[in-house]
N, C-alpha and C positions, 0 to 999 in steps of 0.2 A: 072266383075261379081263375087259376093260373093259365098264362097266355092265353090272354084274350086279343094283344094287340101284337099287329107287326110290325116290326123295325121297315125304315127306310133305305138298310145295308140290303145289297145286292142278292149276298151267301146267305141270309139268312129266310130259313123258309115258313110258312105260316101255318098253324098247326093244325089239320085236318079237325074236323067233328068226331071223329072218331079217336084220335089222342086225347081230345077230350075230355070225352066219355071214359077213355079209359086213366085220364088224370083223377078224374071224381071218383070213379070205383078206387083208386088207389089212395086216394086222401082220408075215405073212408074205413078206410081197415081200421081194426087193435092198434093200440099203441105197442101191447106186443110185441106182434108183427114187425112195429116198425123198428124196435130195438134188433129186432131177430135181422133182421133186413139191412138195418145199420150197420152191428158186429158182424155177422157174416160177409156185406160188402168189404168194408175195410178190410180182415183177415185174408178176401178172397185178393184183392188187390196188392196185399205184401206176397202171399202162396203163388198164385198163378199169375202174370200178366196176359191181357187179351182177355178177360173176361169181363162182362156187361158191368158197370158202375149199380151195385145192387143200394151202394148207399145213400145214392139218391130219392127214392122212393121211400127210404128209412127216415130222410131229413123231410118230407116233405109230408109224412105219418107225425111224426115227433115235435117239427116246429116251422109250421106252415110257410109262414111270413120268409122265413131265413131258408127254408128248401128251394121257395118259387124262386128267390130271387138268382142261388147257387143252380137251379133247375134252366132257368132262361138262358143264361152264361152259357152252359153246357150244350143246349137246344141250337145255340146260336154256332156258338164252336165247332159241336161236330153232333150233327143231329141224327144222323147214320146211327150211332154209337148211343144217343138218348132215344129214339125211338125205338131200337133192340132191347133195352132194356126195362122200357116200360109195357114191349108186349109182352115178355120172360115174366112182366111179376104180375101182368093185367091177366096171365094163364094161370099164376100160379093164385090168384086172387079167387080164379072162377073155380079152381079145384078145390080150394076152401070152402069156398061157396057148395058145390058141389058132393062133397062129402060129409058138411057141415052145416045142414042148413038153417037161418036163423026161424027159432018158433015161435 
């Protein structure tokens, strides 16, 4: 499970039970998904600036190891900005869920 531990840096903050939770619902998706989630981020950050890094949750679908570590960085960096992002796709997860559910 990605961030489990915290740094001993000041700014960086430790990740509620709840990010989580909502890290493992999102590791869990389609690999689909995570391409959908990859190209869409990338394209959304050349089109629009200001909008949530979608492609991290796409790297973290697609290749675990190499998302958590780009995931932490980011978490660290500006966690404002990681933690908007991973409610936007932990919503967009539960709509999936929601309209699609597995039988």
């Amino acid at each position: 499970m990605p961030f489990t531990h915290t740094e001993s840096n000041e700014t960086s903050q430790p990740v509620s039970a709840m990010d989580r939770e909502i890290l493992e619902t999102i590791t869990e998706l389609p690999r689909d998904v995570g391409w959908f989630l990859l190209v869409g981020g990338l394209l959304s950050e050349l089109v629009t600036l200001g909008v949530p890094p979608f492609w991290i949750p796409g790297m973290l679908i697609l290749w675990p190891r190499t998302g958590t570590r780009v995931a932490k960085f980011l978490h660290r960096r500006s966690p404002k900005i990681f933690n908007q992002c991973l409610h936007m796709v932990h919503r967009y997860a539960m709509d999936l869920e929601r309209r699609y559910p597995q039988k």
